[in-house]
PDB file of N, CA, C and O in Angstrom:
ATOM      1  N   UNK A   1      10.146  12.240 -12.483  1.00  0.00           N
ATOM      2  CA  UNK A   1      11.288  11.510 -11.984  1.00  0.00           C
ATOM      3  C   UNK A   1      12.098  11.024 -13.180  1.00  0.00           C
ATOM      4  O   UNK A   1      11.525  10.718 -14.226  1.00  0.00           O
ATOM      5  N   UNK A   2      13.782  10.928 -13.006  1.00  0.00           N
ATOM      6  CA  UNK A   2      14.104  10.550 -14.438  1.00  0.00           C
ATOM      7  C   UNK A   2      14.613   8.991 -14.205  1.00  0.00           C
ATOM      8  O   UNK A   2      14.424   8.275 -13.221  1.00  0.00           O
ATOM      9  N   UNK A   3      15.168   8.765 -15.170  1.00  0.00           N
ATOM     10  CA  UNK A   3      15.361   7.415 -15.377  1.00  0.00           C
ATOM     11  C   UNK A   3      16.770   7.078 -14.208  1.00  0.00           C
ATOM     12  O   UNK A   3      16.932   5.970 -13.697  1.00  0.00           O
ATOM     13  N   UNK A   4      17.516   8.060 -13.996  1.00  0.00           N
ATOM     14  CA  UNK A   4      18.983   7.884 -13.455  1.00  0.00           C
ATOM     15  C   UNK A   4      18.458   7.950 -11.681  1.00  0.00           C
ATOM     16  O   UNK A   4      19.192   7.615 -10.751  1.00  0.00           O
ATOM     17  N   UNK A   5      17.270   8.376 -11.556  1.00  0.00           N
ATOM     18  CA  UNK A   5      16.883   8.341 -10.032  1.00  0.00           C
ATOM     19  C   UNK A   5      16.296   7.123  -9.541  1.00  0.00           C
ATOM     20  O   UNK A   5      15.279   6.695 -10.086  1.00  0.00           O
ATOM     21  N   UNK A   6      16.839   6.496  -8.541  1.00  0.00           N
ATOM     22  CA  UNK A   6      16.566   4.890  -8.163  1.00  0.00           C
ATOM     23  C   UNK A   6      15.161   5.550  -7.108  1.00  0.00           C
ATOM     24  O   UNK A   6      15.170   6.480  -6.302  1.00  0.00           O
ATOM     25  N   UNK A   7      14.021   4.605  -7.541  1.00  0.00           N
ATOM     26  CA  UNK A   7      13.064   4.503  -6.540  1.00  0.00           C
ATOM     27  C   UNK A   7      12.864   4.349  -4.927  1.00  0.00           C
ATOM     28  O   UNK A   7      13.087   3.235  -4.455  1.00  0.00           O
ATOM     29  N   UNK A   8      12.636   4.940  -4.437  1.00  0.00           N
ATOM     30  CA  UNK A   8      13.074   4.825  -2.845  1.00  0.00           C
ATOM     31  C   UNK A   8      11.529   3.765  -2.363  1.00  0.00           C
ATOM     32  O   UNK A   8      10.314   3.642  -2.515  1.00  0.00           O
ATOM     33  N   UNK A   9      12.666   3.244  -1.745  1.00  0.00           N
ATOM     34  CA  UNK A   9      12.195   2.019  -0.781  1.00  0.00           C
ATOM     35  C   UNK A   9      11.366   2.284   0.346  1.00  0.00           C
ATOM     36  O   UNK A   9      11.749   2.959   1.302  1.00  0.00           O
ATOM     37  N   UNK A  10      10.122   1.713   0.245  1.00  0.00           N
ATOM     38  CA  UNK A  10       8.732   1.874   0.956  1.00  0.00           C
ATOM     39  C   UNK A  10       9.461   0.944   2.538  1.00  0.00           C
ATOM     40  O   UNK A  10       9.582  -0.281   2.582  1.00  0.00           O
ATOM     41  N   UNK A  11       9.861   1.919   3.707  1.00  0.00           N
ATOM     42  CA  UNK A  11       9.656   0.821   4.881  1.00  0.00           C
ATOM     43  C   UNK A  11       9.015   1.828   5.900  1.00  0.00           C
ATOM     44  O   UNK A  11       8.315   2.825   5.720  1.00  0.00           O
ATOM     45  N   UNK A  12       9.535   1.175   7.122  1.00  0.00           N
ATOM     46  CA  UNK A  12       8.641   1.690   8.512  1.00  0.00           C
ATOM     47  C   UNK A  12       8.307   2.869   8.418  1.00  0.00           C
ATOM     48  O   UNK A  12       9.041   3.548   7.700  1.00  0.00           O
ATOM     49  N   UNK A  13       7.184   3.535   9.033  1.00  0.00           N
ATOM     50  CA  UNK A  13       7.134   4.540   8.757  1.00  0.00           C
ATOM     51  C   UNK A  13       6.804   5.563   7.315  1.00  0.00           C
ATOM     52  O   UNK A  13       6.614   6.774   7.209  1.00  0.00           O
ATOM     53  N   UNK A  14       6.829   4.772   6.606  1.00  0.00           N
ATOM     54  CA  UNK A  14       6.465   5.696   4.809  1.00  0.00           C
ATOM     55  C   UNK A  14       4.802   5.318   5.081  1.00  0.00           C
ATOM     56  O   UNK A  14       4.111   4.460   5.629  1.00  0.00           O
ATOM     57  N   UNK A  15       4.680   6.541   4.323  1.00  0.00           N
ATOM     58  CA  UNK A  15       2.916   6.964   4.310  1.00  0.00           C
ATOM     59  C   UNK A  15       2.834   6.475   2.745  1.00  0.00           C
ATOM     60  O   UNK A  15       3.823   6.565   2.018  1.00  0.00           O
ATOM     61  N   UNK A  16       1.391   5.870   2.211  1.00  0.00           N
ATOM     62  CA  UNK A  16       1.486   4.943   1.342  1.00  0.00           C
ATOM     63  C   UNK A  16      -0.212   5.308   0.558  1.00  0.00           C
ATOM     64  O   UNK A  16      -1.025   6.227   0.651  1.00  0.00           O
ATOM     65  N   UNK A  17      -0.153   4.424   0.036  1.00  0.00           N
ATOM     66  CA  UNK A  17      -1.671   4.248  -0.282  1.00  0.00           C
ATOM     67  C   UNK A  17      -1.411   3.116  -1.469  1.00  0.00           C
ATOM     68  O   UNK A  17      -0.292   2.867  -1.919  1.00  0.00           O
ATOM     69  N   UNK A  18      -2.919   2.330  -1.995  1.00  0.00           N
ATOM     70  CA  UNK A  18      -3.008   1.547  -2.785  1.00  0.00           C
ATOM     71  C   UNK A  18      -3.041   1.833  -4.040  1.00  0.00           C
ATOM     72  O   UNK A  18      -3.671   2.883  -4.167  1.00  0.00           O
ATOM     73  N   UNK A  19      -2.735   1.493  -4.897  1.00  0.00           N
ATOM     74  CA  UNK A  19      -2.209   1.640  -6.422  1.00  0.00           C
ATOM     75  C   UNK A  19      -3.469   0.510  -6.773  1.00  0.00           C
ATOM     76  O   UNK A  19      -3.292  -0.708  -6.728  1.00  0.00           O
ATOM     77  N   UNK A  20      -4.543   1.052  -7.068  1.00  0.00           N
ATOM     78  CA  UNK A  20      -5.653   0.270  -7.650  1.00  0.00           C
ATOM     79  C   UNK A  20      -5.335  -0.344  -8.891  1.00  0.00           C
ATOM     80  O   UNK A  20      -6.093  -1.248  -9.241  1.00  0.00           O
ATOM     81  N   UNK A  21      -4.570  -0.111  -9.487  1.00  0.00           N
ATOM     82  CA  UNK A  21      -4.607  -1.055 -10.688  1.00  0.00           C
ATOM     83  C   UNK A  21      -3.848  -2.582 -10.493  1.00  0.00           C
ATOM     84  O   UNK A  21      -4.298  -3.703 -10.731  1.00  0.00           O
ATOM     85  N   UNK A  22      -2.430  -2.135  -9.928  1.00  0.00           N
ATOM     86  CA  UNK A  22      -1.926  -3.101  -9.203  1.00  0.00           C
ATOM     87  C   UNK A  22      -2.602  -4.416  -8.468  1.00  0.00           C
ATOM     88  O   UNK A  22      -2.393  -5.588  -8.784  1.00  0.00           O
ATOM     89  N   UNK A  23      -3.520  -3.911  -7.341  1.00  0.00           N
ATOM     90  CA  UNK A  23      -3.910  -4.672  -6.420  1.00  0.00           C
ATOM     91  C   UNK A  23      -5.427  -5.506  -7.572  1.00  0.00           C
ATOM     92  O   UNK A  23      -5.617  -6.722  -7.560  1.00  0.00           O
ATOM     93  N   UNK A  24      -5.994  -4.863  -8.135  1.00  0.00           N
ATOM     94  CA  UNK A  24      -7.234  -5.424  -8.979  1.00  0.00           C
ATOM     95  C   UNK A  24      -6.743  -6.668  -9.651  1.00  0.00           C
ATOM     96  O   UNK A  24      -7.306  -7.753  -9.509  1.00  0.00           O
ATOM     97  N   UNK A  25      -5.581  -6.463 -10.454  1.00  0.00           N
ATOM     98  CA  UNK A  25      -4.568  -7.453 -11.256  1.00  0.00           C
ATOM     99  C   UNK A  25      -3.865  -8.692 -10.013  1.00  0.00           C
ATOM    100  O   UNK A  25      -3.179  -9.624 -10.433  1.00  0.00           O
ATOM    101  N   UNK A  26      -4.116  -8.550  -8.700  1.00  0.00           N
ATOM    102  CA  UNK A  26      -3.158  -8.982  -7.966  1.00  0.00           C
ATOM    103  C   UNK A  26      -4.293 -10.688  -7.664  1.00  0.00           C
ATOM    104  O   UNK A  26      -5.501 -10.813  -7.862  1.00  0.00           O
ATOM    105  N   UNK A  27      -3.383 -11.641  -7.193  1.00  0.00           N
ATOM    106  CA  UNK A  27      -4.394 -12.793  -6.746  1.00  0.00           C
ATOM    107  C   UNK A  27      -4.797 -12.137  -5.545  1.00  0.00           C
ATOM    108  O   UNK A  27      -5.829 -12.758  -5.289  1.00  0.00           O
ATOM    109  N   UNK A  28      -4.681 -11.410  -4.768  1.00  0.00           N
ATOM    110  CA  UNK A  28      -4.822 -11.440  -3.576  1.00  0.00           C
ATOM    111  C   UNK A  28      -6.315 -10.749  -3.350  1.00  0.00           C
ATOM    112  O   UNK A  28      -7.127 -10.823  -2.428  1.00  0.00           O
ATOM    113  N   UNK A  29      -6.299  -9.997  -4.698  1.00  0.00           N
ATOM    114  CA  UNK A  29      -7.165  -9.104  -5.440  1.00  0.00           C
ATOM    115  C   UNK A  29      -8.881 -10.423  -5.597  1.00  0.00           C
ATOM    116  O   UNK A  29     -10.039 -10.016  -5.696  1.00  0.00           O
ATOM    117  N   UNK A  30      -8.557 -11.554  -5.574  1.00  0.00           N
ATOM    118  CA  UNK A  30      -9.117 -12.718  -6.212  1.00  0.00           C
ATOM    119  C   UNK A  30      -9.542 -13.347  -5.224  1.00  0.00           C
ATOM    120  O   UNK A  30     -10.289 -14.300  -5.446  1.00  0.00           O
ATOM    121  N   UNK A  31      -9.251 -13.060  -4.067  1.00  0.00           N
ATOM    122  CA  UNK A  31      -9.064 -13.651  -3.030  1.00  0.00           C
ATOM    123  C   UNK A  31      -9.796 -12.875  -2.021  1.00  0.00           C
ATOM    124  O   UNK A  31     -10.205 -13.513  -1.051  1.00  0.00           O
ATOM    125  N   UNK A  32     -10.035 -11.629  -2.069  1.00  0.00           N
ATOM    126  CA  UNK A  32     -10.595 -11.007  -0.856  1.00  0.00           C
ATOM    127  C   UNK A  32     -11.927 -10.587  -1.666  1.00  0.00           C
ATOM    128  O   UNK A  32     -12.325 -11.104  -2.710  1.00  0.00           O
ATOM    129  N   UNK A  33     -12.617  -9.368  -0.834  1.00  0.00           N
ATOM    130  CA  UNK A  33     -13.525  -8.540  -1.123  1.00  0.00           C
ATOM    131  C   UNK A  33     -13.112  -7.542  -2.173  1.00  0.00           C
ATOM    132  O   UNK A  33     -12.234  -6.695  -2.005  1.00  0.00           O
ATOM    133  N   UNK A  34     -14.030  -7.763  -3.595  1.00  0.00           N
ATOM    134  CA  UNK A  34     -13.232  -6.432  -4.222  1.00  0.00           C
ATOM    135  C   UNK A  34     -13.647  -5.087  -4.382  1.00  0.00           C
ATOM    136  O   UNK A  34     -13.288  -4.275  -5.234  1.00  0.00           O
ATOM    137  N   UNK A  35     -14.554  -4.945  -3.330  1.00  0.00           N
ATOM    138  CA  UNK A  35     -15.249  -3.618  -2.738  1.00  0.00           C
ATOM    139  C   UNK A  35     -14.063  -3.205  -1.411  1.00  0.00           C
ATOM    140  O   UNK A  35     -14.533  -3.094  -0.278  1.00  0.00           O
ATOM    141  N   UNK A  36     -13.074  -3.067  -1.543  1.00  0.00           N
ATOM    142  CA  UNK A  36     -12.201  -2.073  -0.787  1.00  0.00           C
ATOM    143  C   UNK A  36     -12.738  -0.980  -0.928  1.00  0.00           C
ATOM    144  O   UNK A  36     -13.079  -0.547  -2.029  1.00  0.00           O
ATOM    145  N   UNK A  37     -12.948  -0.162   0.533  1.00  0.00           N
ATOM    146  CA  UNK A  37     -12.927   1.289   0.854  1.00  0.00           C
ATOM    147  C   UNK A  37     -12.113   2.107   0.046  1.00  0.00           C
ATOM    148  O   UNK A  37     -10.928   1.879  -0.197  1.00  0.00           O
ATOM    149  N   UNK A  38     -12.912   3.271  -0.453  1.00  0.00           N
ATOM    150  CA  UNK A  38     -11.883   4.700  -1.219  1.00  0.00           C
ATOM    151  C   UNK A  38     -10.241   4.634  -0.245  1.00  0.00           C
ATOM    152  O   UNK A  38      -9.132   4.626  -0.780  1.00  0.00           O
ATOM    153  N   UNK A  39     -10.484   4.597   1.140  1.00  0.00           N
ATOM    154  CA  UNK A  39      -9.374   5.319   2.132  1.00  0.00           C
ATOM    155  C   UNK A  39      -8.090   4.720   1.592  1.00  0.00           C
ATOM    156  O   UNK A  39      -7.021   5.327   1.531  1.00  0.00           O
ATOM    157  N   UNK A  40      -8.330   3.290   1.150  1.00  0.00           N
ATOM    158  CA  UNK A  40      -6.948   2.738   1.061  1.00  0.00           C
ATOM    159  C   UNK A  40      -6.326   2.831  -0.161  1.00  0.00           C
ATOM    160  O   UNK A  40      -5.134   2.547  -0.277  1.00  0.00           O
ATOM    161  N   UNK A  41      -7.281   3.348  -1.470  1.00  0.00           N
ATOM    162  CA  UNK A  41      -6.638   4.333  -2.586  1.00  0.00           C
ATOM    163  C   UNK A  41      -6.417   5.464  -2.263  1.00  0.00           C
ATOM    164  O   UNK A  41      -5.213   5.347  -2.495  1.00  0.00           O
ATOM    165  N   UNK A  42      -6.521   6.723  -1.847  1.00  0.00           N
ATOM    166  CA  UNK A  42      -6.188   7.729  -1.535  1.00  0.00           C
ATOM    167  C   UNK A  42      -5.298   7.978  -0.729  1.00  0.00           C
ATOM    168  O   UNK A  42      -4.445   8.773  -1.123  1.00  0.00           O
ATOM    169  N   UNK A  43      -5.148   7.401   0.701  1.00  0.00           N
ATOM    170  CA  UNK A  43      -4.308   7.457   1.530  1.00  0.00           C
ATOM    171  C   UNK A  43      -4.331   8.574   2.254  1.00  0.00           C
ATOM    172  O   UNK A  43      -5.221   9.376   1.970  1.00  0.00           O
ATOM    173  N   UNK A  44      -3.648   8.823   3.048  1.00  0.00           N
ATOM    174  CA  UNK A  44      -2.201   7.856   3.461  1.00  0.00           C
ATOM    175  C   UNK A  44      -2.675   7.085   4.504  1.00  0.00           C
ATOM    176  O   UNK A  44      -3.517   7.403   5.345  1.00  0.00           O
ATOM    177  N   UNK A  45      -1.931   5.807   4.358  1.00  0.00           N
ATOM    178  CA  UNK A  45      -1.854   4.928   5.334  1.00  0.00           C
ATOM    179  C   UNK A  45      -0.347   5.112   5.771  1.00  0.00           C
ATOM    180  O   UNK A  45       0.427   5.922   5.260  1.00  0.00           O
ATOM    181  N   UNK A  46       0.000   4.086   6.967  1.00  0.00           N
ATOM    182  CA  UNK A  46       1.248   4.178   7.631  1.00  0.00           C
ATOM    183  C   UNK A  46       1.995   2.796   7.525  1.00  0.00           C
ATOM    184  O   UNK A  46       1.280   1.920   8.013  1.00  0.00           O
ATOM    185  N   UNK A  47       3.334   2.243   6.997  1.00  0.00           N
ATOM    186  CA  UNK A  47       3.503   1.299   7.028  1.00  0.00           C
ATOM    187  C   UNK A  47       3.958   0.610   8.701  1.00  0.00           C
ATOM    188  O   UNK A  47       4.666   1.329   9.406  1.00  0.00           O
ATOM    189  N   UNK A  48       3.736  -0.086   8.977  1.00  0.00           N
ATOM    190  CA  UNK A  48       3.953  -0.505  10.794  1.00  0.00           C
ATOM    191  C   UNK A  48       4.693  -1.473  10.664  1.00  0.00           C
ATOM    192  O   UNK A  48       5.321  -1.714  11.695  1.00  0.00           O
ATOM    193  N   UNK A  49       4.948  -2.318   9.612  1.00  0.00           N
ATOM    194  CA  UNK A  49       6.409  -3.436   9.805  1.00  0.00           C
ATOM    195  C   UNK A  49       6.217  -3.807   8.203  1.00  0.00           C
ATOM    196  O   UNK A  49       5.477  -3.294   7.363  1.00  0.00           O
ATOM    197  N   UNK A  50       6.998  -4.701   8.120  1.00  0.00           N
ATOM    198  CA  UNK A  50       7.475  -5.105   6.437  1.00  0.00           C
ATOM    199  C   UNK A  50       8.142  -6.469   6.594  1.00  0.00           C
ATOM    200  O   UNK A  50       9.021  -6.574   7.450  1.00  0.00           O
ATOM    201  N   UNK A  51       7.903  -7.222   6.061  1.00  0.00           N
ATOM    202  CA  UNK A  51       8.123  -8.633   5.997  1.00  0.00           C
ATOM    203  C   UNK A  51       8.340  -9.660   4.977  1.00  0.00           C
ATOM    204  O   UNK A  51       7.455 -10.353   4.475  1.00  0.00           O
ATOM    205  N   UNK A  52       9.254  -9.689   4.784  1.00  0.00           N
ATOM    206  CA  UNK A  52       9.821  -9.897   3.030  1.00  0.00           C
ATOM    207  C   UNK A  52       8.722  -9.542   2.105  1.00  0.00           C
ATOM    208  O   UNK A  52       8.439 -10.729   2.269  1.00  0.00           O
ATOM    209  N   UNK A  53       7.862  -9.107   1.331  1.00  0.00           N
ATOM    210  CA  UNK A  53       7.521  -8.660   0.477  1.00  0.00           C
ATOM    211  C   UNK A  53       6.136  -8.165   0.584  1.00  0.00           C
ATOM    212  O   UNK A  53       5.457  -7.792  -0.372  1.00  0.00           O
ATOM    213  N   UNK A  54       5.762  -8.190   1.843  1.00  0.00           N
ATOM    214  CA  UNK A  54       4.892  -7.471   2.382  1.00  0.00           C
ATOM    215  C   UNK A  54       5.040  -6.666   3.246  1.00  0.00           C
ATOM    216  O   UNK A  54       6.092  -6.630   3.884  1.00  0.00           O
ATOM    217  N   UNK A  55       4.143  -5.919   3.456  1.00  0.00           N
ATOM    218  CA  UNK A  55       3.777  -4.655   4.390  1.00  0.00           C
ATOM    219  C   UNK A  55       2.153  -4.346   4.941  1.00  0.00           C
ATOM    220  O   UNK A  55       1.047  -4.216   4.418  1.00  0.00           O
ATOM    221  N   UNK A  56       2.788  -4.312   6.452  1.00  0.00           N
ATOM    222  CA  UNK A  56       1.776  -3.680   7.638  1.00  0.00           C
ATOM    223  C   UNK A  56       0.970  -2.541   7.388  1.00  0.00           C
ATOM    224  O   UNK A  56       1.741  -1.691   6.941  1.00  0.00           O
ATOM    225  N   UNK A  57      -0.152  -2.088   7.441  1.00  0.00           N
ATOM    226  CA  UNK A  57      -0.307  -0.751   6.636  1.00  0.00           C
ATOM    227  C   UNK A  57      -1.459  -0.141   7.825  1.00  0.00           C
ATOM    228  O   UNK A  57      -2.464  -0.772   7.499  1.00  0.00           O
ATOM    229  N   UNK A  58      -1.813   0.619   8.862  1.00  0.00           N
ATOM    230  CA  UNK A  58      -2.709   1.393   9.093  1.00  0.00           C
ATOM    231  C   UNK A  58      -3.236   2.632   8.750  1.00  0.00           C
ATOM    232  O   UNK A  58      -2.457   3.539   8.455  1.00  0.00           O
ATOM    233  N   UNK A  59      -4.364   2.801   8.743  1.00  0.00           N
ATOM    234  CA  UNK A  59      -5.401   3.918   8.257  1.00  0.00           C
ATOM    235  C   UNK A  59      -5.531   4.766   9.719  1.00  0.00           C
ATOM    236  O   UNK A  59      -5.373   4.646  10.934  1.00  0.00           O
ATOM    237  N   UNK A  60      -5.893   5.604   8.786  1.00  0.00           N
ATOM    238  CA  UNK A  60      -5.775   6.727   9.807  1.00  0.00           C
ATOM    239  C   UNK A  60      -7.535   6.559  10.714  1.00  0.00           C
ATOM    240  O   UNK A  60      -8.125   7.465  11.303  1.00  0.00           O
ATOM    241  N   UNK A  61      -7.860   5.535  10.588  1.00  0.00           N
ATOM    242  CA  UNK A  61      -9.188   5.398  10.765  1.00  0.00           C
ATOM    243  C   UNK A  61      -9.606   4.205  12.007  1.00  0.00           C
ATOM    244  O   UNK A  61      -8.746   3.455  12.467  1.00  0.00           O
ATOM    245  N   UNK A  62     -10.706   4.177  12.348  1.00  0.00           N
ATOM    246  CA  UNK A  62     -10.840   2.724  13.290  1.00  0.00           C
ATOM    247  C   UNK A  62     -10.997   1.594  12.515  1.00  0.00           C
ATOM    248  O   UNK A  62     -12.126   1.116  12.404  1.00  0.00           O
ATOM    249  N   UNK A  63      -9.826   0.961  11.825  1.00  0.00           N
ATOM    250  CA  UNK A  63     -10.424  -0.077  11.274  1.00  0.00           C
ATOM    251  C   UNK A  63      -8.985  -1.008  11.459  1.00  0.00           C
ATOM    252  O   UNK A  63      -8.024  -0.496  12.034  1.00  0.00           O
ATOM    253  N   UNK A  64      -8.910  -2.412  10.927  1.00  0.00           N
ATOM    254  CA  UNK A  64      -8.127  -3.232  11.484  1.00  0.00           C
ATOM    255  C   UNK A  64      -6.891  -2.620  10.505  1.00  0.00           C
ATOM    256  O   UNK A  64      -6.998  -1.669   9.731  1.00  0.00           O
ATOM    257  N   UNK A  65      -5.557  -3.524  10.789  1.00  0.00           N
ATOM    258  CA  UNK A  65      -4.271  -3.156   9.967  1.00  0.00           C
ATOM    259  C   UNK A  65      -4.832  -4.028   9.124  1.00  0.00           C
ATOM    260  O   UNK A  65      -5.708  -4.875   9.297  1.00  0.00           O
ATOM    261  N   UNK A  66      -4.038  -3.618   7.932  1.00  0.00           N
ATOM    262  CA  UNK A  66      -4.011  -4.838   6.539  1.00  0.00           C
ATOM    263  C   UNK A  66      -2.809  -5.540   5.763  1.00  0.00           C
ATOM    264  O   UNK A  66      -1.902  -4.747   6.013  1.00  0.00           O
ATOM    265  N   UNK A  67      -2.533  -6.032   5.376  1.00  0.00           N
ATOM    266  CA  UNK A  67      -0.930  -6.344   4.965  1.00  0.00           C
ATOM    267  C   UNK A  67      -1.443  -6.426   3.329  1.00  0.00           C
ATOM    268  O   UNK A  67      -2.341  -7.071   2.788  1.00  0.00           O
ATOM    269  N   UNK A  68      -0.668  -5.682   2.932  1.00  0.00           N
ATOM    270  CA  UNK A  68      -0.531  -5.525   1.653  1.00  0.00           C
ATOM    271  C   UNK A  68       0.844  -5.993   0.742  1.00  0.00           C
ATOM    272  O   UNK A  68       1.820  -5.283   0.985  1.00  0.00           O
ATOM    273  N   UNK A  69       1.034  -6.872  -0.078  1.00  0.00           N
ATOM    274  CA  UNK A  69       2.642  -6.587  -1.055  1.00  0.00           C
ATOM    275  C   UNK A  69       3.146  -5.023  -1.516  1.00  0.00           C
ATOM    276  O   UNK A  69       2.488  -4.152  -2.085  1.00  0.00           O
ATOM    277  N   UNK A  70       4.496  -4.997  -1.077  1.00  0.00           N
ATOM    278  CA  UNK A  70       5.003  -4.068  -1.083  1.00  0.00           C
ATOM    279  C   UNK A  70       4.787  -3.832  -2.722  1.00  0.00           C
ATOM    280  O   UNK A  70       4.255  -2.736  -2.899  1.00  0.00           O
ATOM    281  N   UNK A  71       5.063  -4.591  -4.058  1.00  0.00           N
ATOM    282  CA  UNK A  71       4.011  -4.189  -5.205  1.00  0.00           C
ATOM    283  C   UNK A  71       2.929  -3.312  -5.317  1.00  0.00           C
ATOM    284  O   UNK A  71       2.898  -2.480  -6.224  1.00  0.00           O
ATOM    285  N   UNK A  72       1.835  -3.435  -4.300  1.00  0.00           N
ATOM    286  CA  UNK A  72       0.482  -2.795  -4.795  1.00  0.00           C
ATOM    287  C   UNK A  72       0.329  -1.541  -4.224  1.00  0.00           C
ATOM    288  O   UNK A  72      -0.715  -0.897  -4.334  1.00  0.00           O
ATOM    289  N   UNK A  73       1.873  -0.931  -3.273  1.00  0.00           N
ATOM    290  CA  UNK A  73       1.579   0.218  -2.445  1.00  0.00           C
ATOM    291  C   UNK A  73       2.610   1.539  -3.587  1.00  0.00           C
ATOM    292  O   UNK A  73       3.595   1.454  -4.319  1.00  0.00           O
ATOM    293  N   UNK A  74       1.924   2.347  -3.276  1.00  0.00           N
ATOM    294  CA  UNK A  74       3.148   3.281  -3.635  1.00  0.00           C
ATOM    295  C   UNK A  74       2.786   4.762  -2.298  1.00  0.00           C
ATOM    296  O   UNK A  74       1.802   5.040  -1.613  1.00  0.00           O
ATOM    297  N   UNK A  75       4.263   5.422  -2.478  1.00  0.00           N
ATOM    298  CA  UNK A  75       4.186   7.032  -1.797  1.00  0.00           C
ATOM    299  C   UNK A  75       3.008   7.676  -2.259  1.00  0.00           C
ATOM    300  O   UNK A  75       2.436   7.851  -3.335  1.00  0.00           O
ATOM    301  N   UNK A  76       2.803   8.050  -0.719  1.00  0.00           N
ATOM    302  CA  UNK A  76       2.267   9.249  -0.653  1.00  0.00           C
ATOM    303  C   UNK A  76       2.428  10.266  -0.202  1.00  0.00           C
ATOM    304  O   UNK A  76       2.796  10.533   0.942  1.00  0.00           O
ATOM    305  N   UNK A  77       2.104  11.134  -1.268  1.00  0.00           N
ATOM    306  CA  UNK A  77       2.944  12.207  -1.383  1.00  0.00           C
ATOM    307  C   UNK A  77       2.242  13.156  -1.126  1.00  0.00           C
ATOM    308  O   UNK A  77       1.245  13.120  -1.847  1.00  0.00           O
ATOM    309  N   UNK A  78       2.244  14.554  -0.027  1.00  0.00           N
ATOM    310  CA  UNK A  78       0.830  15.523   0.105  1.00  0.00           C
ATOM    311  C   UNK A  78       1.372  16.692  -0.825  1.00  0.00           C
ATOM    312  O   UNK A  78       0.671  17.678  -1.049  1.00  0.00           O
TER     313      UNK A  78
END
């Protein structure tokens, strides 16, 4: 990607996953369990709403939604 291309904006609907370095560094990181499942580094998850600087995120899996900062997510890309 070059420098003159603006980053596109993670909302409804963008398939995502966790940016482990991000979220490790994050308080929130400090705050939960830091044995997160592989699924939510690899991805894709689905974003389901966005809320000033967070985001809704489901797995393609049976497990609950999670809200993540729009910070610790990036595209996923197949």
């Amino acid at each position: 990607m070059t420098d003159s291309m603006q980053k596109k904006p993670l909302k409804k609907g963008s398939l995502v996953f966790v940016d482990r370095e991000n979220y490790l560094k994050s308080i929130e990181a400090l705050a939960s369990d830091d044995n997160l499942p592989n699924y939510v580094f690899e991805g894709p998850g689905e974003i389901l709403a966005v809320k000033d600087e967070y985001a809704q995120v489901r797995w393609r899996r049976p497990v609950p939604d999670v809200w993540f900062k729009l910070d610790q997510l990036k595209e996923y890309i197949q």
